[in-house]
C-alpha positions as CSV (number, residue, x, y, z in Angstrom):
1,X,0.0,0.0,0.0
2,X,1.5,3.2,-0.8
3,X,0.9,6.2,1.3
4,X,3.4,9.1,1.1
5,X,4.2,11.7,3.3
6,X,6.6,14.5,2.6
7,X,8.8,16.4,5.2
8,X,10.3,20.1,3.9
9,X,13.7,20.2,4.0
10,X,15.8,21.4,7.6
11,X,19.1,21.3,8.7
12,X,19.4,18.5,11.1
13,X,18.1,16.0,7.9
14,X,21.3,16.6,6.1
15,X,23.2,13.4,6.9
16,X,19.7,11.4,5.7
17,X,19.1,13.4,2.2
18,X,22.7,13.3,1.5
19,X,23.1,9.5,1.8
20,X,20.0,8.9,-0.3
21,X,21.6,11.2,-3.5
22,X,24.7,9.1,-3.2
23,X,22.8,5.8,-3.3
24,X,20.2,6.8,-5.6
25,X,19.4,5.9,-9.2
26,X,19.9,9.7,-11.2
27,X,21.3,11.6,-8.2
28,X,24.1,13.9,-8.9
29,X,26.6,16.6,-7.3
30,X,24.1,19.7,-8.4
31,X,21.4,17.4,-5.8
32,X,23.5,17.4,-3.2
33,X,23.0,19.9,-0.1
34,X,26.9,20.2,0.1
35,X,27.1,21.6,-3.2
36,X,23.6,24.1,-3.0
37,X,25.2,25.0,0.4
38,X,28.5,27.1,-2.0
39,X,25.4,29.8,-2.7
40,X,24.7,32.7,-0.1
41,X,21.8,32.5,2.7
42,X,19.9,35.1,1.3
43,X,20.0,34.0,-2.7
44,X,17.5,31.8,-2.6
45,X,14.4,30.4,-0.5
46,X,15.3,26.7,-0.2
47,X,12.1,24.7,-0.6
48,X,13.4,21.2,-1.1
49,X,11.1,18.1,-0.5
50,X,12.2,15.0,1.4
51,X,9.0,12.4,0.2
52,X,8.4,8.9,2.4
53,X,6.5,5.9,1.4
54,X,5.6,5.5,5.5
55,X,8.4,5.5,7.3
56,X,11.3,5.1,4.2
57,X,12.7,7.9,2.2
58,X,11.7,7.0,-1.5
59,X,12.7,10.7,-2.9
60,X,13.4,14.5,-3.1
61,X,13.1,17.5,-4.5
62,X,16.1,20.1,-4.9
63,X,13.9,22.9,-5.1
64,X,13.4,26.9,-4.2
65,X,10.5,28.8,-4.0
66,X,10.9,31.7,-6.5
67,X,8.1,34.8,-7.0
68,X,7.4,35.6,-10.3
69,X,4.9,38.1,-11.5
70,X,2.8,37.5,-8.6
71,X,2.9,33.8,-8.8
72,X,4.4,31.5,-6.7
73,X,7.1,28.4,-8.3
74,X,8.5,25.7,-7.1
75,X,11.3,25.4,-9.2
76,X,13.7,22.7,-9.6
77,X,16.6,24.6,-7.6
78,X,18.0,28.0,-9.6
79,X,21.4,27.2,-8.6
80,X,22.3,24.3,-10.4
81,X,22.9,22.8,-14.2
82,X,20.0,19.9,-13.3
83,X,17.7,19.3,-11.1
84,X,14.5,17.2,-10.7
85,X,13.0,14.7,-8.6
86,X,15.8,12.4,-7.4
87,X,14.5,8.5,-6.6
88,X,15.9,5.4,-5.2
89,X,16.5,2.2,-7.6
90,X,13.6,-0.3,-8.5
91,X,10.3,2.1,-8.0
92,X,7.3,1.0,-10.5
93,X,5.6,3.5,-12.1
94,X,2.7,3.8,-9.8
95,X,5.5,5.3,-7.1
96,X,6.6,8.1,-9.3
97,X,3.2,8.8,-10.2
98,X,2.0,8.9,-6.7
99,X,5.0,11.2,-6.1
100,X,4.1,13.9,-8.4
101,X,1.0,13.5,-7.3
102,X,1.5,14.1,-3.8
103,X,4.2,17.0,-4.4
104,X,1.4,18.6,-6.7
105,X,-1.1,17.9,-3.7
106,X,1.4,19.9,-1.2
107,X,2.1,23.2,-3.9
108,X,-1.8,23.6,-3.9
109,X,-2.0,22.9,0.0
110,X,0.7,26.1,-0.1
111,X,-0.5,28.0,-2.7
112,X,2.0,27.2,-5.2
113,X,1.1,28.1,-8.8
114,X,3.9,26.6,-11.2
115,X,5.8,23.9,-10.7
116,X,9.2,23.8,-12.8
117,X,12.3,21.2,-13.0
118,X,14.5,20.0,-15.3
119,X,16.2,16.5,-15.4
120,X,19.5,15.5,-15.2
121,X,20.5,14.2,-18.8
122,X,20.0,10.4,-19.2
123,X,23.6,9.9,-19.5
124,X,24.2,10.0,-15.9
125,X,21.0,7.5,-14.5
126,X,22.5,4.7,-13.1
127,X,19.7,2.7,-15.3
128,X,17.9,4.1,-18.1
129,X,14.3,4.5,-17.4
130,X,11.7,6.5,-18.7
131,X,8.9,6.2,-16.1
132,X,9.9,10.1,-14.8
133,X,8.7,11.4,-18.0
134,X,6.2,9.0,-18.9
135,X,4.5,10.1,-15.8
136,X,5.2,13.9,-16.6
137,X,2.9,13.6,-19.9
138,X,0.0,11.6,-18.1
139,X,-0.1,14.1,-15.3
140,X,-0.2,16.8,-18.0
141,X,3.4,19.1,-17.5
142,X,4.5,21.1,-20.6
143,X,7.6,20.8,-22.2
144,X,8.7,24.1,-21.9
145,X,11.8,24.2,-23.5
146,X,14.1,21.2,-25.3
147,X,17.8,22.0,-25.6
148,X,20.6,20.0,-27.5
149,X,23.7,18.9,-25.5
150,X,26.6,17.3,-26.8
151,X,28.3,14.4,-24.8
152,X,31.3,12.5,-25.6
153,X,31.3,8.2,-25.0
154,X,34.9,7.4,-23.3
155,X,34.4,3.6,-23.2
156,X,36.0,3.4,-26.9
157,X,39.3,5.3,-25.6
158,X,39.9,3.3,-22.5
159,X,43.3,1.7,-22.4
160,X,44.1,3.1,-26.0
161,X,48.0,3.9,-26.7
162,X,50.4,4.6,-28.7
163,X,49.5,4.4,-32.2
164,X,46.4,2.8,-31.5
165,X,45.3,6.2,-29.1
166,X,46.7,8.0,-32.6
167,X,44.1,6.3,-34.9
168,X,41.9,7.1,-32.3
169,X,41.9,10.6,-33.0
170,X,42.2,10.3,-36.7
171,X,39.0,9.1,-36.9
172,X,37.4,12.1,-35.2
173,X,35.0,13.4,-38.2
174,X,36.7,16.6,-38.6
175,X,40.0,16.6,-40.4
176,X,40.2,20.1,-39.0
177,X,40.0,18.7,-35.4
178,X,42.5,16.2,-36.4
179,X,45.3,18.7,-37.3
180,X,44.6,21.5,-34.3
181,X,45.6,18.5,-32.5
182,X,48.8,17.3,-34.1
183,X,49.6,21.3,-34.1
184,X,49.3,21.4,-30.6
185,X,51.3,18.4,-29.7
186,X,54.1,19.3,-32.2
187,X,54.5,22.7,-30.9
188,X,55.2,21.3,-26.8
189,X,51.7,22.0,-25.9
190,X,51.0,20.6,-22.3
191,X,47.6,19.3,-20.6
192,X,47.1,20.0,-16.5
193,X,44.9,20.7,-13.7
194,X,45.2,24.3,-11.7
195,X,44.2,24.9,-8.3
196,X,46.5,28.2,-7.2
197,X,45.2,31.3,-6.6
198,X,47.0,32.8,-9.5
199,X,46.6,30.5,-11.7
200,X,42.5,30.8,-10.7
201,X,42.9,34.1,-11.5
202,X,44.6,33.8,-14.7
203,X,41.8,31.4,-15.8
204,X,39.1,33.5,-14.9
205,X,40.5,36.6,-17.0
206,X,40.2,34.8,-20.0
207,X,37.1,33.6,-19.2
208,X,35.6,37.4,-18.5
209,X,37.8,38.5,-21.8
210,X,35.8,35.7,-23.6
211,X,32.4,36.6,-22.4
212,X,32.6,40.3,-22.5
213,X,32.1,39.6,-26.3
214,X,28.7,38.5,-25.7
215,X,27.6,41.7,-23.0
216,X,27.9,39.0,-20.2
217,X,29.7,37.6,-17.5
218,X,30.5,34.6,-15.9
219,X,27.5,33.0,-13.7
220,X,29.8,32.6,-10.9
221,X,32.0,34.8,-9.0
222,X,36.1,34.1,-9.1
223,X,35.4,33.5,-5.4
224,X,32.6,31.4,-5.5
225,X,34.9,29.3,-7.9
226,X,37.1,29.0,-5.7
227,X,34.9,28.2,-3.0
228,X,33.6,25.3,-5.2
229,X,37.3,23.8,-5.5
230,X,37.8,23.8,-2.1
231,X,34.4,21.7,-0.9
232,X,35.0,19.4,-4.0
233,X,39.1,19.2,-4.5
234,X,38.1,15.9,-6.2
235,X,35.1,16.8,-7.8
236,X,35.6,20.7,-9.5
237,X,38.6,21.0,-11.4
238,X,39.9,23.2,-13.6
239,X,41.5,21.8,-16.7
240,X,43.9,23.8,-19.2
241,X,46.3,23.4,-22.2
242,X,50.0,25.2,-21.0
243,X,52.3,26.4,-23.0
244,X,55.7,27.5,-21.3
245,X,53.6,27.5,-17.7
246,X,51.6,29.8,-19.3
247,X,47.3,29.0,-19.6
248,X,46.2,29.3,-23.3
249,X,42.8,28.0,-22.2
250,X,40.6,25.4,-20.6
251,X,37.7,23.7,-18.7
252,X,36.1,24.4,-15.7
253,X,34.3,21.0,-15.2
254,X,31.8,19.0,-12.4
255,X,31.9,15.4,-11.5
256,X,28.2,15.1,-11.6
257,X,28.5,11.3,-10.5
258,X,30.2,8.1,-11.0
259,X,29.3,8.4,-14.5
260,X,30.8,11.1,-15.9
261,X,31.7,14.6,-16.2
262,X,30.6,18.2,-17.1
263,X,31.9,21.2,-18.8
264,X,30.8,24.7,-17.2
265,X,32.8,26.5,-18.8
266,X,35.1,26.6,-21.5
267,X,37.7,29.5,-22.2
268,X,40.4,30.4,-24.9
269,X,42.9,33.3,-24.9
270,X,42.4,34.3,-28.9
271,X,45.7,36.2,-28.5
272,X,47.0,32.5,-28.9
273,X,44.9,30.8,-31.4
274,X,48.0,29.0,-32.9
275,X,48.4,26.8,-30.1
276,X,45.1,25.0,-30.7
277,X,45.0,24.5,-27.2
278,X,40.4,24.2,-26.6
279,X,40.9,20.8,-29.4
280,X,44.3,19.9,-27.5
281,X,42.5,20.5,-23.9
282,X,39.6,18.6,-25.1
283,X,41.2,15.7,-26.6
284,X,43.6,15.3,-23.1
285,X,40.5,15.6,-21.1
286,X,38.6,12.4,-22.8
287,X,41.6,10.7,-22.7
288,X,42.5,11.3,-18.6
289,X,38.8,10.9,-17.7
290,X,38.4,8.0,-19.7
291,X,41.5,6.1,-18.1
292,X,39.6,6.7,-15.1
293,X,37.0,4.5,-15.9
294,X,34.4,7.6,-16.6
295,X,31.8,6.8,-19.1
296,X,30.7,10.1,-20.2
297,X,32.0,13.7,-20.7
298,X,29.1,16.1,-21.5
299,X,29.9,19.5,-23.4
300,X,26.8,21.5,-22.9
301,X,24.5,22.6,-24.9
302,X,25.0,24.7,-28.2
303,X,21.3,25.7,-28.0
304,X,19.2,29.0,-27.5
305,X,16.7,31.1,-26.8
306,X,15.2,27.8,-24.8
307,X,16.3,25.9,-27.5
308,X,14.9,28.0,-30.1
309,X,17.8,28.5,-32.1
310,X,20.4,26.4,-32.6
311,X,24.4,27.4,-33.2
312,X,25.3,25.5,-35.6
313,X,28.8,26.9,-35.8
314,X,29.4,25.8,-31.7
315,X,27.4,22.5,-32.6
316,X,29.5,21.6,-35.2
317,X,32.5,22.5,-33.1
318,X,31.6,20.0,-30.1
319,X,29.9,17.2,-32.6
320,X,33.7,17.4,-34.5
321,X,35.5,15.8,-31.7
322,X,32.9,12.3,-32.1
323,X,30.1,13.9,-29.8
324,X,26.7,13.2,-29.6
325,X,23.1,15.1,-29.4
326,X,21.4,14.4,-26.3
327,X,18.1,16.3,-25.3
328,X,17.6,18.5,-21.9
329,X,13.9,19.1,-21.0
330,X,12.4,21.8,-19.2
331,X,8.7,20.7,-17.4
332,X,6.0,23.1,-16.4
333,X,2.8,22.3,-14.6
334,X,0.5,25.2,-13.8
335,X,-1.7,24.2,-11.0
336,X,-4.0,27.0,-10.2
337,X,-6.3,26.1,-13.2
């Protein structure tokens, strides 16, 4: 018999939620309370859901309450790349759909208008399984935006060398790909993780100088980065092609779980285009994460406008290097109707 209860979200139920993301079935770092924790008191209104079938914890909610236009969202927490409802392994379908249900049932009990999430991309789910969004169109949510992401598969590189690792890369798609990188390596180009201040800073100026171009700035402070690297010394790092000890460009990137990885942000100083040092940085990074026994490295997406437009030029970039599309949803349910 299922009947659910859920408990909002306080302090002293840390240890519990945080042992449930790590031994659940799509959980990843952006779920985890250590990791919303990096962002001030007073950013958001934490609103996240702990739901129990009786007296076991079955699932949460990252969430924040947001006010928009006069109505009230739950919303799949603004602080993070993904988000969504977060369950344990082996739950049939009439559990998730008793979940929604009941998380609906508790936005209307608080006068709640929208509910809004995204998933985490299917890449990282421990299984695949489609019963979240099978459930989301029977119980009637919107897709409110679709955006393309490109992800790279590292189980082909794994234990690669020598001159098979070099017919690796010769069959990336792009021949143009394929040269940047034997330019890169020929002229002493070097692959390496930072973590000094400096350095941090040197990184980040080429990340403003790079998004000054578009009239915007990067979502988080140089601070807050380095805030991030020192919760997660083993989980945010900041990768870069060198040249002469000197940062020609780079990741920062997430370990979203034991699958894989995530790029954040990516950087290049165009003073020093020659070095090829984003398809050299890229190429090293596959290469170290997959020798790690990762499965996946995702890029991003090269979508928007809510996936309106797509840049085909930045698509084409990513998809050079053997990536792949792989679709992120955004769900709406408006409940006051």
């Amino acid at each position: 018999m299922i009947k659910l209860r859920i408990q909002v979200f306080q302090n002293d139920l840390t240890d519990t939620y945080e042992e449930f993301v790590k031994t659940s079935i799509n959980g990843t770092i952006f779920h985890e309370r250590k990791f919303l924790s990096y962002h001030p008191e007073d950013r958001f209104k934490d609103n996240s859901l702990l739901i129990y079938n009786k007296s076991k914890l079955i699932a949460v909610f990252p969430a924040a309450l947001i006010v928009k236009q006069d109505k009230k969202i739950l919303k799949s927490h603004p602080g993070t790349s993904y988000g969504g409802i977060v369950i344990k392994e082996n739950l049939n379908y009439e559990i998730i759909d008793a979940i929604y249900e009941k998380i609906e049932e508790y936005c209307i009990e608080n006068g709640i208008n929208y509910i809004e999430f995204r998933h985490s991309p299917k890449i990282f789910l421990n299984n695949p399984i489609d019963q979240l969004d099978f459930a989301l169109v029977r119980r009637n949510y919107i897709r409110e935006a679709e955006e393309l992401s490109t992800f790279y598969s590292l189980k082909e590189i794994k234990g690669l060398k020598g001159l098979d690792y070099i017919n690796y890369y010769n069959n990336y798609s792009s021949t143009k790909s394929r040269q940047n990188i034997k330019k890169a390596i020929s002229l002493g180009v070097k692959f390496d993780f930072i973590d000094g201040v400096n350095e941090i800073e040197e990184f980040y100026s080429i990340l403003q100088d790079n998004l000054k171009k578009y009239n915007t700035s990067p979502v988080h402070s140089k601070d807050e980065i380095i805030k991030l690297l020192e919760l997660y010394p083993d989980r945010v790092k900041i990768a870069v092609s060198k040249i002469d000890n000197k940062i020609l460009g780079g990741f920062l990137i997430f370990n979203i779980n034991k699958n894989g990885w995530h790029i954040f942000y990516s950087c290049l100083d165009y003073n020093l285009l020659e070095y090829k040092a984003i398809h050299f940085c890229l190429f090293s990074l596959k290469k170290h994460l997959s020798e790690l026994s990762y499965k996946y490295l995702n890029y991003g997406i090269s979508t928007e406008n809510s996936g309106k437009y797509v840049n085909k030029s930045l698509l084409k970039f990513k998809e050079s290097f053997n990536g792949m599309g792989i679709v992120r949803t955004y769900w709406q349910k408006k409940l006051d109707e």
